[in-house]
PAFIDREN-416106 format. One record per residue (C-alpha): x, y, z; residue number from 0; residue in three letters. Coordinates in steps of 0.25 Angstrom, whole numbers. Example, Ala and Ser with C-alpha at 12.3 -4.5 7.8 and 13.67 -1.06 7.14 Angstrom:
<pts>
[pt [49,-18,31],0,'ALA']
[pt [55,-4,29],1,'SER']
</pts>
This chain:
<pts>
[pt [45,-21,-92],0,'UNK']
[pt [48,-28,-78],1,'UNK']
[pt [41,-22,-66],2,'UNK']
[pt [35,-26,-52],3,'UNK']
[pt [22,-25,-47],4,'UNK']
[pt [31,-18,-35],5,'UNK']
[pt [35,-9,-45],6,'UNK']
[pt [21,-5,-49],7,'UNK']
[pt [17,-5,-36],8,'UNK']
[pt [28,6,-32],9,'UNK']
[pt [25,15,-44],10,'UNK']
[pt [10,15,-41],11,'UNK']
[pt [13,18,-26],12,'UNK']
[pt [20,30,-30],13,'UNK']
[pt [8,37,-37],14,'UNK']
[pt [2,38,-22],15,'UNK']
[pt [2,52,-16],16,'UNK']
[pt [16,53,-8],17,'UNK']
[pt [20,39,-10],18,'UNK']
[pt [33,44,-15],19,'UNK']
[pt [46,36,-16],20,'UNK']
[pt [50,35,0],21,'UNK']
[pt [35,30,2],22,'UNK']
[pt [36,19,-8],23,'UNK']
[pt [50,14,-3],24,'UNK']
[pt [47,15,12],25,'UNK']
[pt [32,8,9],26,'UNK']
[pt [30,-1,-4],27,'UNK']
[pt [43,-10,-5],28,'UNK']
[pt [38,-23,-9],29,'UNK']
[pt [25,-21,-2],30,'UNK']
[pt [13,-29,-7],31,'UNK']
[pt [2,-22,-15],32,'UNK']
[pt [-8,-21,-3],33,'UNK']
[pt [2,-16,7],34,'UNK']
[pt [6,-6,-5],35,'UNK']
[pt [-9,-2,-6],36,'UNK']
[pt [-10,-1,9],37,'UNK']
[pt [2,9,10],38,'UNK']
[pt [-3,19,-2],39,'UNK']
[pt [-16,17,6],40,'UNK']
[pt [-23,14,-9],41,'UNK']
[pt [-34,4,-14],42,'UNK']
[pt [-25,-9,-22],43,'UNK']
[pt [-35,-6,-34],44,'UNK']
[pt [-32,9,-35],45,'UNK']
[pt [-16,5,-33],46,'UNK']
[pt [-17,-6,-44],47,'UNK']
[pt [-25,4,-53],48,'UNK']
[pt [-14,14,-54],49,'UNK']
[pt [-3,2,-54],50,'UNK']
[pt [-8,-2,-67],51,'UNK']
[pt [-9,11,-72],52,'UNK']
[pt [6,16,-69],53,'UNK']
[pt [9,1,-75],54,'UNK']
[pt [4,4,-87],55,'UNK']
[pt [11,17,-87],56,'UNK']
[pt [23,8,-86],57,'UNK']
[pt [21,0,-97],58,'UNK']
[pt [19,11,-107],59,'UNK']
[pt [34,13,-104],60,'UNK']
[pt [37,1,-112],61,'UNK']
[pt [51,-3,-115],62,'UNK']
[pt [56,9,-110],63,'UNK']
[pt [59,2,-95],64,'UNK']
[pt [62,-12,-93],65,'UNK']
[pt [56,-11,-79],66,'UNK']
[pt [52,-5,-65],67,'UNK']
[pt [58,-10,-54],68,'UNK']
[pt [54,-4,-40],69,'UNK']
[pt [59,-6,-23],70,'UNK']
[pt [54,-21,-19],71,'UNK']
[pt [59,-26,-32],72,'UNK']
[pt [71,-36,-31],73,'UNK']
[pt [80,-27,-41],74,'UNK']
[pt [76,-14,-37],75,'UNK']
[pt [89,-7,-39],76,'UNK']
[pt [101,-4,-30],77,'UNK']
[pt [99,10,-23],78,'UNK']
[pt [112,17,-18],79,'UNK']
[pt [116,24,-5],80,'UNK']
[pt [106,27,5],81,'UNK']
[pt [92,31,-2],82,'UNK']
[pt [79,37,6],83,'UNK']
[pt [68,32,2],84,'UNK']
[pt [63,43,-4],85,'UNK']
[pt [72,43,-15],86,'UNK']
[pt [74,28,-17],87,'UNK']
[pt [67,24,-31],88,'UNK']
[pt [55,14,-29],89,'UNK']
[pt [53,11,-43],90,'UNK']
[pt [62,13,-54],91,'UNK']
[pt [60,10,-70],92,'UNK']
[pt [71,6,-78],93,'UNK']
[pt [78,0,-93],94,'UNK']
[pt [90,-7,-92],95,'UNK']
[pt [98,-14,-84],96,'UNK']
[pt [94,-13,-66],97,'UNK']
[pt [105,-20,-64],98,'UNK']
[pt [113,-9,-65],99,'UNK']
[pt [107,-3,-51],100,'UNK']
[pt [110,-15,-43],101,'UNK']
[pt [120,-14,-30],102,'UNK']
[pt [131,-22,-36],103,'UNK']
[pt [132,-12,-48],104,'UNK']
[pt [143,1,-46],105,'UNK']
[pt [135,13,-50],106,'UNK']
[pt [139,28,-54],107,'UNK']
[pt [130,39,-57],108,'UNK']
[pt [137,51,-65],109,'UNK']
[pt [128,64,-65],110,'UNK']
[pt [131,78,-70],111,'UNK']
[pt [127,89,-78],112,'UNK']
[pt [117,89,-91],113,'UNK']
[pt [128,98,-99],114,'UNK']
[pt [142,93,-96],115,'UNK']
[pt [155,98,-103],116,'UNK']
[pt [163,91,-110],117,'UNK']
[pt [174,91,-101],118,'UNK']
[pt [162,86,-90],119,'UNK']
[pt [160,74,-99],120,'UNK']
[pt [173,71,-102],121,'UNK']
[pt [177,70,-88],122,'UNK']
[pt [163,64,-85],123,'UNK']
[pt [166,53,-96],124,'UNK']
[pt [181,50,-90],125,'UNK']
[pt [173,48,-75],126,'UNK']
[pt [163,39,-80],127,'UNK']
[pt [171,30,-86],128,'UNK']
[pt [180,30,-74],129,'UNK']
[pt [168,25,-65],130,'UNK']
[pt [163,13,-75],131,'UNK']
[pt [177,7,-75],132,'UNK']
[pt [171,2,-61],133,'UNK']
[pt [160,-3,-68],134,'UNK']
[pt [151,8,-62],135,'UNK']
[pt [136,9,-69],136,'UNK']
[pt [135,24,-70],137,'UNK']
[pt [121,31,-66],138,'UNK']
[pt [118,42,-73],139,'UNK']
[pt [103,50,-78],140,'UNK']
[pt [104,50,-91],141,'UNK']
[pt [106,66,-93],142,'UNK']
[pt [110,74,-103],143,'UNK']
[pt [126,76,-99],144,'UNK']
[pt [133,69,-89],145,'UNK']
[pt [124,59,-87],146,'UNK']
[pt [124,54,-101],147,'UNK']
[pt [138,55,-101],148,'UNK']
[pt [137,45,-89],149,'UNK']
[pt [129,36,-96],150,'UNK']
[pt [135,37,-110],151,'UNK']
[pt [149,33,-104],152,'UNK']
[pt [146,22,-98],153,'UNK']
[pt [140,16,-110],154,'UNK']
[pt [154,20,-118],155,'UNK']
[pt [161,12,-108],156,'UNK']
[pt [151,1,-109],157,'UNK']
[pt [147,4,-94],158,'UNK']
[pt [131,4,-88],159,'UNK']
[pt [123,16,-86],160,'UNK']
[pt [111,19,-78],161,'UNK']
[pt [102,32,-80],162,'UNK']
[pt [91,36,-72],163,'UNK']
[pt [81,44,-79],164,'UNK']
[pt [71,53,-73],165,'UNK']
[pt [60,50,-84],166,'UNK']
[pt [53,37,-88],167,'UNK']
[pt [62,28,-97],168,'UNK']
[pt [53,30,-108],169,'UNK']
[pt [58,44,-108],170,'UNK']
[pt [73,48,-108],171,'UNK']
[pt [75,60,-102],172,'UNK']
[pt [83,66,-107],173,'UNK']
[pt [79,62,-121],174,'UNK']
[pt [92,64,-127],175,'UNK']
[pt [98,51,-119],176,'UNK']
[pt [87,43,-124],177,'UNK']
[pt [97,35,-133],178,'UNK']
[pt [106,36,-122],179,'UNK']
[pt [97,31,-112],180,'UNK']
[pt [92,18,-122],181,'UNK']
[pt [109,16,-123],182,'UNK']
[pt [110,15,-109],183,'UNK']
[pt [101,5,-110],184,'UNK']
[pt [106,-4,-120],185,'UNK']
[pt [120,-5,-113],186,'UNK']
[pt [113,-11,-102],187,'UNK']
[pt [111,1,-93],188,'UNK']
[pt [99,7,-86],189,'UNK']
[pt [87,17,-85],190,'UNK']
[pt [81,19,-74],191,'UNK']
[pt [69,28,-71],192,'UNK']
[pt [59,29,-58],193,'UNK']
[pt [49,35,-68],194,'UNK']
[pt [40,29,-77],195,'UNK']
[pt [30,43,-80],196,'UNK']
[pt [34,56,-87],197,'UNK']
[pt [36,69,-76],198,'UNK']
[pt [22,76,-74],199,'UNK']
[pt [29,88,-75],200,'UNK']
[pt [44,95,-77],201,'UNK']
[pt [44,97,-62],202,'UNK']
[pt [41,81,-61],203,'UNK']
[pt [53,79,-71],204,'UNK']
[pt [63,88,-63],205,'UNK']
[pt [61,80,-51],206,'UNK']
[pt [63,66,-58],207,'UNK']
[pt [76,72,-62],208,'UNK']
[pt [80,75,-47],209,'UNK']
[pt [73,63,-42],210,'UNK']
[pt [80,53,-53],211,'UNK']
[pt [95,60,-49],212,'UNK']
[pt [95,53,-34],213,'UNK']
[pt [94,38,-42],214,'UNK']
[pt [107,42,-48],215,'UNK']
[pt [111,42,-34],216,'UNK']
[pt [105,29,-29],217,'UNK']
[pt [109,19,-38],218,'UNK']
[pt [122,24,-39],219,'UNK']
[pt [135,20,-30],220,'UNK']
[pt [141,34,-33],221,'UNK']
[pt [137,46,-41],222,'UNK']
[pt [146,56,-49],223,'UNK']
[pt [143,70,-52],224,'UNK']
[pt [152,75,-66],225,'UNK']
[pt [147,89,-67],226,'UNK']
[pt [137,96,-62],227,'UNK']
[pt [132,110,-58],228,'UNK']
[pt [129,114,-45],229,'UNK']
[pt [114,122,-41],230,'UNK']
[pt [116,136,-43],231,'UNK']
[pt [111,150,-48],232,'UNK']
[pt [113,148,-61],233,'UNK']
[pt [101,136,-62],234,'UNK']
[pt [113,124,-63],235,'UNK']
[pt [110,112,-56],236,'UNK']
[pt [111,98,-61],237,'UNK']
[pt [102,85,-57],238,'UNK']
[pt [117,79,-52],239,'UNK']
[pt [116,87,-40],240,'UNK']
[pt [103,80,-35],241,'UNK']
[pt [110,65,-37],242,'UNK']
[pt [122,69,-31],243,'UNK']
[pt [115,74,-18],244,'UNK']
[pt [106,62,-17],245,'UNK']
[pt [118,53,-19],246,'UNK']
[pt [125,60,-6],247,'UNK']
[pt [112,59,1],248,'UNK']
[pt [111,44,-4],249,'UNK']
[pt [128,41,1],250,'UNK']
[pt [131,38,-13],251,'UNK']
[pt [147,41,-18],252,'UNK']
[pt [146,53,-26],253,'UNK']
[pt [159,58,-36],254,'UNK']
[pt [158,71,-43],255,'UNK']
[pt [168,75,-56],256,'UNK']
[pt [176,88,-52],257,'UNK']
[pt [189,95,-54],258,'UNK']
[pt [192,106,-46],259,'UNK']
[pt [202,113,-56],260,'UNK']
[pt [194,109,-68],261,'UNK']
[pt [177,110,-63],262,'UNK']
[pt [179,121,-52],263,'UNK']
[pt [174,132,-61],264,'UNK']
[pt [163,125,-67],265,'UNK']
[pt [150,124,-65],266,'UNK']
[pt [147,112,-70],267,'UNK']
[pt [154,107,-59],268,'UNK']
[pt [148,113,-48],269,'UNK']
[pt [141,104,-41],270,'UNK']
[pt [153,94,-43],271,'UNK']
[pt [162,103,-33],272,'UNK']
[pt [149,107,-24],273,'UNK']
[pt [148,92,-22],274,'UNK']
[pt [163,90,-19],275,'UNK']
[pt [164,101,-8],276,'UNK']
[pt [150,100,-1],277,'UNK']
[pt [154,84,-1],278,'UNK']
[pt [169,79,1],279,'UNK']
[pt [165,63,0],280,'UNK']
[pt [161,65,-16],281,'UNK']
[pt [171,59,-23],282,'UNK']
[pt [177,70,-33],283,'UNK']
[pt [182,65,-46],284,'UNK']
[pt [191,71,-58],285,'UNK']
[pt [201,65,-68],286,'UNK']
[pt [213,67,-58],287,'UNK']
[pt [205,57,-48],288,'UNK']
[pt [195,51,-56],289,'UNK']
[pt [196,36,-55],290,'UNK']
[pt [201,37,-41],291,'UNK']
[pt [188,45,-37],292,'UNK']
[pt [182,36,-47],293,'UNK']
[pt [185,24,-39],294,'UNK']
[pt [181,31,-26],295,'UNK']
[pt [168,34,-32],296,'UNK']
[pt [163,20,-36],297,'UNK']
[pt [168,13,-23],298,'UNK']
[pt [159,5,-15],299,'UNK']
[pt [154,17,-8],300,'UNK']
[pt [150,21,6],301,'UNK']
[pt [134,26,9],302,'UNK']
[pt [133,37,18],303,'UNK']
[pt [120,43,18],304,'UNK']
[pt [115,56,22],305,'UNK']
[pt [103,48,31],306,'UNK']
</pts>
């Protein structure tokens, strides 16, 4: 397991009372352990103490990370777009290859619904292969439906993955993509997490859910939506709609999968056309335009942030 004292130090930092994420990335990058101590306004012997104890916490996650790695180290991963403070990660754990976050690599989060149709897979499928012809690593959470679908096409055509995971690594969520999660791995992919503790409570576990959607945004250059329902009356709503606003926010490309004559009557496309006419820059793709909105998508793009 590879990890920094800066690492470490972050983590501990963050178990002071409002010294949240925007605190630590303003404050503690690459500070000194005195001048850390003089900033949280604690005693080094009290900061050490709890150290050692979140460390050995760490530890019991045993082969299950191949490390931490956190803001001030050299390889901190790439972030994409323009990114507050607040919602920039400070420490992230992680199995497999980091690489695969770096500026020099072309990456594509695919989101959507948990309960695709087949036709919303076959014409997910059909798109994802499109987009790893330009050797695109595609970003995805590892979710029941099309996120695994994501995933598992880039393994079939010998591609690299990314998921981001709101649970420790020791503990898939969801359980049934263990396997997958492991294959992942195996073919020289990655698992991130910024957790390394179970949720105190299912409140705390619905949060990590909406808080782990904006790193799908972040690392990627371009994110695209295959299906998803919009908020309504009915209680349908889907976690895509929560990285596909951060991504706007952050000036990432975004794409969405719809077919006027084909998806205007389903629901399962809802928020696709709501995106599409509340925004006329997302990049719409079906089969008639699909590698040219394809290419469109994965260019070199353009930040425009809301800030």
């Amino acid at each position: 397991m590879i990890y920094s004292e800066n690492s470490l130090n972050l983590l501990t930092a963050r178990t002071y009372p409002k010294k949240g994420p925007a605190w630590i990335n303003k404050n503690l990058m690459g500070v000194s352990l005195s001048l850390l101590c003089e900033r949280l306004e604690t005693d080094e012997a009290e900061f050490l103490e709890k150290r050692d104890n979140i460390e050995r916490t760490i530890k019991k996650l045993g082969d299950s990370i191949d490390g931490i790695i956190a803001i001030g180290d050299s390889d901190f991963p790439h972030i994409r777009g323009c990114v507050t403070p607040a919602d920039r990660p400070f420490a992230l754990f992680y199995k497999g290859d980091l690489q695969l976050l770096s500026k020099s690599n072309l990456n594509v989060a695919v989101i959507g619904v948990l309960n695709p149709d087949d036709k919303i897979e076959l014409t997910e499928r059909m798109v994802v292969a499109e987009i790893l012809k330009h050797e695109a690593t595609i970003i995805s959470g590892l979710a029941l439906g099309c996120d695994s679908i994501a995933h598992r096409v880039a393994l079939e055509q010998l591609g690299k993955t990314v998921a981001i995971l709101p649970s420790p690594l020791n503990n898939i969520v969801p359980k049934e993509n263990l396997k997958l999660a492991n294959k992942i791995v195996a073919n020289g992919g990655l698992l991130i997490s910024e957790y390394y503790e179970e949720p105190k409570s299912r409140n705390d576990m619905i949060s990590r859910f909406v808080v782990r959607d904006r790193l799908q945004a972040l690392f990627s250059d371009a994110i695209l939506l295959s299906a998803s329902y919009a908020p309504n009356n009915l209680g349908n709503d889907s976690g895509s709609r929560h990285a596909m606003e951060k991504a706007k926010v952050y000036g990432i490309k975004r794409g969405v999968i719809y077919n006027e004559s084909k998806h205007l009557n389903n629901p399962m496309y809802d928020l696709n056309r709501q995106i599409l006419n509340e925004d006329k820059t997302v990049v719409r793709i079906d089969s008639a335009n699909m590698v040219e909105a394809i290419n469109q998508l994965v260019s070199k793009p353009i930040i425009q942030s809301l800030f």
